[in-house]
N, C-alpha and C positions, 0 to 999 in steps of 0.2 A: 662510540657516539657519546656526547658530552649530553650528563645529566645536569637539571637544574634544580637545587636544592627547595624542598618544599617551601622555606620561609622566601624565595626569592623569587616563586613559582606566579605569585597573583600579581605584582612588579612587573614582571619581564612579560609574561602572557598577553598582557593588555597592548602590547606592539604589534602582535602577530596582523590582525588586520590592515598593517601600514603595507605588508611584504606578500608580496607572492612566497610560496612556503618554501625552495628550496632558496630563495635570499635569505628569506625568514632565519634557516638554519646556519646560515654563515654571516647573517649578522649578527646569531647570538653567538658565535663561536667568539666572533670578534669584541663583543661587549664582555663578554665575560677573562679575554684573554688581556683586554685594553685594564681591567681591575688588577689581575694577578701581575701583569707588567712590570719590572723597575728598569726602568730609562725611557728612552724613545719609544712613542706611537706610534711608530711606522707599521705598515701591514705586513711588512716580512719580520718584523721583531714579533708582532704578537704571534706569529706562526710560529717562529722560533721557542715560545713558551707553552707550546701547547699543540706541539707537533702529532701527538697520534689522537685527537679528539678534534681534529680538521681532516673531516672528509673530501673531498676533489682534490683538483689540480690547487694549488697553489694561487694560479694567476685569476681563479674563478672568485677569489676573496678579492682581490683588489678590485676586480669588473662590482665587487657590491657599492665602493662611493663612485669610478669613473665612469658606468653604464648603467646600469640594473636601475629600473621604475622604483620610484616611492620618494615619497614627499619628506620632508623634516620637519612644514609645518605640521602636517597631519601627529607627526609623533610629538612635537612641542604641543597641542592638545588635547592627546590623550597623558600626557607627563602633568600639565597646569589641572586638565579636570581630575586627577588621583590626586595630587597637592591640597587641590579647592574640597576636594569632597573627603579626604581622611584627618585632613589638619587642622584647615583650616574651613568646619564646614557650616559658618555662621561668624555676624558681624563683617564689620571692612577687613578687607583686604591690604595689607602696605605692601607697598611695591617699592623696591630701590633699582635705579638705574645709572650705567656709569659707560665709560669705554675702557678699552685696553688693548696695547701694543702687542700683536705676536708676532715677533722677528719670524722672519723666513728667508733662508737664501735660494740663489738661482736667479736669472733672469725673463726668463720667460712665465715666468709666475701669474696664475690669474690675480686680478687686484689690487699687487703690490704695490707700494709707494713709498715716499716718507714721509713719517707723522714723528711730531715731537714728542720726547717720550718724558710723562710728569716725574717719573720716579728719580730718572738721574737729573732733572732740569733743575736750575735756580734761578733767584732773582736774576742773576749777573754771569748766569752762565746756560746755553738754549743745549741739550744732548737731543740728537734724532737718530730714528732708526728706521729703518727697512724692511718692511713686512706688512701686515694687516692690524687694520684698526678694526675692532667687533665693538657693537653696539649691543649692550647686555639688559636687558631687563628680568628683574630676578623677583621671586615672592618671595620674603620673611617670611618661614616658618618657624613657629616654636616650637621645638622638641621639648620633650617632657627632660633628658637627660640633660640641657645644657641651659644654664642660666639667660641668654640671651637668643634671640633669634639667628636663625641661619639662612645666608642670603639661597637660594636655588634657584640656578639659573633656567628660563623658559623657553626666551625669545632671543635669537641673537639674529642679526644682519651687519654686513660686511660694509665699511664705510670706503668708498672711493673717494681719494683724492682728487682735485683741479687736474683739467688734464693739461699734462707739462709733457718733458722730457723725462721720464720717470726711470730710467733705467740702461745700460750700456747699448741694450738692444735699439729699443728707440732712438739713440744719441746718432748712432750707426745709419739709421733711417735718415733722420734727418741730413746728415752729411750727404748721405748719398745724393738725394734730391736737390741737393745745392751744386752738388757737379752737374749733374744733370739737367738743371736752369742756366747752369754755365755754357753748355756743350748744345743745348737745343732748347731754344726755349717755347717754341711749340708744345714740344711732349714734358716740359713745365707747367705750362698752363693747364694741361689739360689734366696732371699729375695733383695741380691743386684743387680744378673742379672734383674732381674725384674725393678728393680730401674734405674739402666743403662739404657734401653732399654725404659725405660718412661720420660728419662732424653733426648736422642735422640728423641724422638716425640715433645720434645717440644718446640716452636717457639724462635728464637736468641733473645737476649735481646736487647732488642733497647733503646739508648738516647734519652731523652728528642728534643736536636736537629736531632737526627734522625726520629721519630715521626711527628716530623713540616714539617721534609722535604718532610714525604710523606701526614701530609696536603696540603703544598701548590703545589705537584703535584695534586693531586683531581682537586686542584681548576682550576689551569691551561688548566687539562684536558675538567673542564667544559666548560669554557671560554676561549677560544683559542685563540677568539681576541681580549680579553682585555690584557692591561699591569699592572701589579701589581706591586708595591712598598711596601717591606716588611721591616719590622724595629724591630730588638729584642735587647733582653737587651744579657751583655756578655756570657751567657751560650748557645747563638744561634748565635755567632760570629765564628762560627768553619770555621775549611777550606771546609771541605766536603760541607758545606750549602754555602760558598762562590763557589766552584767549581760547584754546580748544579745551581747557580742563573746563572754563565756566562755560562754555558751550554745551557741554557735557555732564554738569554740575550734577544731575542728576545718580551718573557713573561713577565720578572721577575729580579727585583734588591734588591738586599739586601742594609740594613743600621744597622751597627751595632759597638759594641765599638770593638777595635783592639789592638793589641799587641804594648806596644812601643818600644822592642826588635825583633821586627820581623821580618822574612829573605827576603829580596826583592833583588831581581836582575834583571835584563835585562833580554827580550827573547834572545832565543837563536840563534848565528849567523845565516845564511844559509849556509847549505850543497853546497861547491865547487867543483866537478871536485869528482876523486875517492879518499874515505876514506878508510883506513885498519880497524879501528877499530868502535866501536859505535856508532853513534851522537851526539852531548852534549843534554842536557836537560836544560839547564839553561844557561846563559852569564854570564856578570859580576857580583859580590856582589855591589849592592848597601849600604848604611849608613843606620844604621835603622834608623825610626822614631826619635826615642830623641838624636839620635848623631845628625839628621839633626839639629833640636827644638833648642840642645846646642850649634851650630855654627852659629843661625840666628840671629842677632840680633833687625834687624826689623820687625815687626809682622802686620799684616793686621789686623785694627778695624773694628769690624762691630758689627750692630744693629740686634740681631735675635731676634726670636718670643723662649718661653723659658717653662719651664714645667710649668703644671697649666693655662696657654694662655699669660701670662705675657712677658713680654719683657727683655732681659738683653743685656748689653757692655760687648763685651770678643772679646780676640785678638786670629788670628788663624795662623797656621802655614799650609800647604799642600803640598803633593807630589804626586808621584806617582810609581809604582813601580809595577812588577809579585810577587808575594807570595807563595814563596814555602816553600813543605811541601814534606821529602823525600817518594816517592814511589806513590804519590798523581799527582804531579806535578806543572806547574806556573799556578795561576788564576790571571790575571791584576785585581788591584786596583788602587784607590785615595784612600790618607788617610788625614786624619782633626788630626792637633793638637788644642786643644780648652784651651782657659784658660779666665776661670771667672776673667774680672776688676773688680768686686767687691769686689771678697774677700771671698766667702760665700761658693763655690762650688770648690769642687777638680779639679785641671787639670783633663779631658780625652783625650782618642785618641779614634777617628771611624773613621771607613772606608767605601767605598760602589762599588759596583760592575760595575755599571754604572759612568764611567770616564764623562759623556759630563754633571753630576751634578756639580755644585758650593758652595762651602764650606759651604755657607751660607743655600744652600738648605740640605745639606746634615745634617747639626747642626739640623735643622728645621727639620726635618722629624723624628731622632730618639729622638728630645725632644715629637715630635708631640704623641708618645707611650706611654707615660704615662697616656692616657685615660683610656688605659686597668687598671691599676694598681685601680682605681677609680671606675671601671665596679668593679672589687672582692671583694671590698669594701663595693660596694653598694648592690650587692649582698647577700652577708653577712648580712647587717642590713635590707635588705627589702624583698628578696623572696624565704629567708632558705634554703640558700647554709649550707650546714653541718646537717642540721635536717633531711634530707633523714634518712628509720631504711632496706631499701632492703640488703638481704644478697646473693641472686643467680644472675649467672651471669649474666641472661640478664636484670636482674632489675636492675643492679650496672651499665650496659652499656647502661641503657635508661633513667633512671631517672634524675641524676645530667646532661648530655646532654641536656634532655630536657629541666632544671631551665636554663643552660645556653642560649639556644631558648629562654627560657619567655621572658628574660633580653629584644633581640632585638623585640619580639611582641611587649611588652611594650610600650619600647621606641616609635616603628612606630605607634602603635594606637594613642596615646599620641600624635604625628605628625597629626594625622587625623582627630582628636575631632574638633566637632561642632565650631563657632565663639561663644567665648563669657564662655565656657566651660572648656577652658585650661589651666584658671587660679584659678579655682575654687576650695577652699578649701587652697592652696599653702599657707605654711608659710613666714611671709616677718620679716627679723629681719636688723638691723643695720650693713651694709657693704655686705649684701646680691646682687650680681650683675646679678646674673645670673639663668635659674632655674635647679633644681638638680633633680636627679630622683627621691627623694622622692614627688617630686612637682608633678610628672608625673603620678607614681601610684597610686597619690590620686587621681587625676581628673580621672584618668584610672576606680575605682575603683567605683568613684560618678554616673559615665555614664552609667556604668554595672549595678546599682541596680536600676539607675531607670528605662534604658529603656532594659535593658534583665530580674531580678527579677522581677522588682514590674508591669513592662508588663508580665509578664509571668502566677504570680496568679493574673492579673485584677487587681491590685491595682495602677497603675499609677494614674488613676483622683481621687482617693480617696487621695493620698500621694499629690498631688497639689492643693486639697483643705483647705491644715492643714495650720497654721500662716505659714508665712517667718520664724519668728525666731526659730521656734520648726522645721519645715524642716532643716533649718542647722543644727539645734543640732543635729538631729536624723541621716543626713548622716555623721555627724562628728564624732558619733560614730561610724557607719557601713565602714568607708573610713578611717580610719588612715593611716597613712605614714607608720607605720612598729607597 
């Protein structure tokens, strides 16, 4: 029976409510065996790593993501209320939100499609790929151990592609039905009411920032009294996500990059005395953004905090202005012109929804977003993001969710290790300042074998009777970084 180490005892416990108790116990089996891992997530690799501390059959772990009752929102809010209430338990909230590509093969795949992927794409050259697109909203925590915030991820949902020909299976379909319009066209027509009528059952297609937006109502919905500070890159710079943040203004600000041709004008006068016709909706045209930028000639210096935690000089320009959008209407912004004195970085323009910010905070907050980009990263090389092999639906909506969950477990155990503990194992190289999460999941990993494995089969006093140096060798093989 797998123990669970004191320090990772008040973490893990807080899930138990989500599970009926024997899932309960085989989804900790599974959490805990998805940390000690190196390669592939698959349900039969982590059995493979932890084969006599998995009680039942084998196939009873897989029935935990393709069968077995329990929610992921439920455990995404008990994960956000531990976050909200040990880290961060007072003042705003920053939220960073982004997507990202996880290849998956097979054809019969729930969700799959193609989405372009930003990482290998360029101006003059478009890379796609085949798999799922996750829509991520993550809290910035500040650990006490690392200079800069770390994104942890909360919320994920699964972005569906336009429904096309999405895959060899489909292409298949559709040929078929063409013979079959050929050969009878009777049982054609009635082959496409059928198709019509399952075309209407099927749920709108939603953006990426549509998606976000009904994350960060969840979250609002949970946490009522907190204020969130959300920051995306431009594909979550829309109007609609600016028009629900001030709807919300109370909750929730957005930061994000902006239009430097965008339509800003004045609210609208007040209604005088009796009108014949309409109301206006708008007042005057203001100057966009870079008409303003090309008529200023003096620009305000300042010192910000810059991607990566670093620091940079860049001169800013700001206004302010309603942002319309015909049939939408005016959402008040600030908007930030920004230009790197270095030299190194493009001009941008961001904006944010909350006017009583300062240029400077506003720079700082959507640079602050690049944690996440860092979280997918790391992801990737340490707890096999893309190695998922689930093809039905509710393995495709539980698995890659839950790696993104591991992420912030991780991290918080990592926060909770013993004195003396935290460092252990960590690689130290030359211009190393800080520590990374591969530093975290090793110590993560050294903790769990000794005191949940090698307590589990009795082997603890035996494993601390061996040399020092043969102990390190032996968890330096069992604990690797990735």
């Amino acid at each position: 029976m797998l123990l669970i180490p004191s320090f990772a005892r008040p973490v893990l416990d807080q899930f138990a409510p989500v599970f009926f108790q024997p899932t309960y116990q085989r989804f900790l089996v599974l959490l805990v065996a998805a940390i000690l891992t190196t390669g592939r997530r698959t349900v039969s690799n982590l059995l493979r790593t932890v084969p006599g501390l998995a009680p039942g059959d084998p196939s009873s772990y897989h029935r935990v993501f393709s069968r077995r009752r329990w929610s992921t929102l439920q455990l995404a809010r008990l994960l956000a209320q531990f976050l909200l209430d040990h880290y961060v338990p007072d003042g705003p909230v920053f939220l960073a939100g982004d997507d990202t590509v996880d290849e998956h093969r097979g054809t019969k795949v729930h969700g799959k499609s193609c989405h372009r992927d930003p990482v290998r794409s360029t101006h003059s050259f478009t890379a796609y790929r085949w798999g799922h697109k996750w829509v991520v909203l993550t809290i910035l925590v500040p650990f006490s151990f690392a200079p800069r915030p770390w994104a942890l991820p909360v919320l994920v949902a699964l972005y569906r592609g336009a429904e096309k020909a999405q895959d060899k299976g489909q292409t298949k379909a559709k040929t078929k039905r063409k013979k079959a319009k050929a050969k009878d066209k009777t049982k054609a027509k009635a082959q496409q009411r059928a198709r019509r009528k399952a075309q209407a059952s099927k749920p709108r297609h939603k953006t990426p920032s549509e998606l976000m937006r009904q994350l960060l109502a969840v979250l609002i919905h949970w946490f009522p009294d907190r204020q969130f500070v959300f920051a995306g890159d431009g594909g979550y710079g829309t109007h609609a996500l600016a028009r629900f943040a001030h709807r919300h203004q109370r909750h929730l600000s957005l930061v994000s990059l902006f239009y430097p041709d965008a339509n800003l004008y004045d609210p609208p006068p007040p209604v005088v005395g009796k009108r014949t016709g309409r109301p206006r909706k708008k007042g005057d045209k203001r100057p966009a953004p870079e008409a303003v930028v090309a008529a200023t000639s003096e620009r305000t210096a300042l010192d910000v905090s810059w991607y990566g935690g670093g620091r940079r000089d860049v001169a800013v320009v700001s206004g302010t202005g309603h942002w319309y959008k015909g049939g939408a209407g005016l959402v008040p912004v600030l908007w930030v012109f920004v230009q790197d004195r270095t030299g190194t970085h493009r001009d941008s323009d961001l904006f944010t929804t909350d006017l009583s910010l300062t240029a400077q905070q506003v720079i700082e907050t959507y640079t602050g977003r690049w944690s996440i980009e860092t979280t997918f990263q790391e992801m990737r090389a340490y707890l096999g993001l893309e190695t998922t092999r689930g093809w039905k639906k509710r393995t495709v909506l539980r698995a890659a969710p839950c790696l993104f969950g591991l992420f912030s477990v991780v991290s918080v155990l990592y926060s909770r290790l013993p004195a003396g503990t935290a460092t252990a194992g960590a690689v130290s190289y030359r211009g190393k300042t800080e520590v990374t999460f591969s530093d975290a999941i090793t110590a993560v990993r050294r903790q769990l074998w000794l005191e949940g494995v090698f307590e589990s089969h009795g082997q603890a006093e035996v494993f601390q009777n061996l040399p020092r140096p043969f102990q390190a060798v032996l968890l330096a093989a069992l604990a690797p970084a990735a």
